[in-house]
C-alpha positions in Angstrom: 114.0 85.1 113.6 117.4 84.1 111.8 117.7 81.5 113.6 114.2 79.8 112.6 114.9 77.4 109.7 111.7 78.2 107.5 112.5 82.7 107.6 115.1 85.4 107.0 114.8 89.0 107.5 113.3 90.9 104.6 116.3 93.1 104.5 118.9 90.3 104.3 116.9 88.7 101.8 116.7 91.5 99.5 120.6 92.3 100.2 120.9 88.4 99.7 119.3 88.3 96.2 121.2 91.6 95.0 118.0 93.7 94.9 120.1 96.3 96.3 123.7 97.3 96.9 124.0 97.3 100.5 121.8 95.8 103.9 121.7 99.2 104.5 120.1 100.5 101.6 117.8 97.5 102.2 117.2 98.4 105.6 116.7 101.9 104.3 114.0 101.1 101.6 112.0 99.3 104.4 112.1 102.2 106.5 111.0 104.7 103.9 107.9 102.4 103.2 109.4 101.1 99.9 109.1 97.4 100.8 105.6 95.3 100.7 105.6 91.9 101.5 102.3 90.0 100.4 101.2 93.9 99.7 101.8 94.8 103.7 104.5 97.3 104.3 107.7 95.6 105.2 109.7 96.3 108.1 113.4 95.6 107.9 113.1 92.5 110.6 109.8 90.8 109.3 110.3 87.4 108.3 110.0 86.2 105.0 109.1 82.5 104.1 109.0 80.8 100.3 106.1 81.7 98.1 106.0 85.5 100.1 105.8 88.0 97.3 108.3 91.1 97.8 107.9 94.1 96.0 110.5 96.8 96.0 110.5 100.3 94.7 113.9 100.8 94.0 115.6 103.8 91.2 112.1 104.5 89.9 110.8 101.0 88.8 109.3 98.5 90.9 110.7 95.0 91.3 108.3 92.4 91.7 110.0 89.2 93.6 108.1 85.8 94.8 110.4 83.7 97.3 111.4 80.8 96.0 114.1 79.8 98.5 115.5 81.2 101.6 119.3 82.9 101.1 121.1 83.5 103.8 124.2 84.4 102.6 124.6 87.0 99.3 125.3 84.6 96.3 126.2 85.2 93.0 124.4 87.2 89.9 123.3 83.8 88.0 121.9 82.2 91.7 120.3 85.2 92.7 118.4 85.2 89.2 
């Protein structure tokens, strides 16, 4: 699906916008069930598009995330805010 302009995988998204550490550990939270997307659990290909909320429970919070724009690449603390 990387490859289709308008989606990115949940995991490298999440990766992407420094959610988490690793792709791994994003990869890990999806398997565990830790990762809805629009309130669906999130596997760690499903695509994600702008306007898709993510919500990650992550070191005992929950992080609440709405898409704004597709990252590709991991960017920097101030973009990823």
């Amino acid at each position: 699906m990387a490859s289709d302009e308008g989606t990115v995988r949940v995991d490298s998204w999440i990766w992407s916008v420094r959610l988490t550490k690793t792709r791994s550990a994003a990869a890990t939270a999806c398997r565990g069930g830790h990762v809805r997307v629009n309130g669906e659990r999130a596997k760690a290909a499903q695509a994600v598009r702008p306007g898709d909320e993510v919500r990650l429970q992550h070191a005992g919070r929950e992080r609440v995330v709405v898409v704004s724009r597709l990252v590709r690449k991991r960017v920097g603390a101030a973009i990823a805010a």
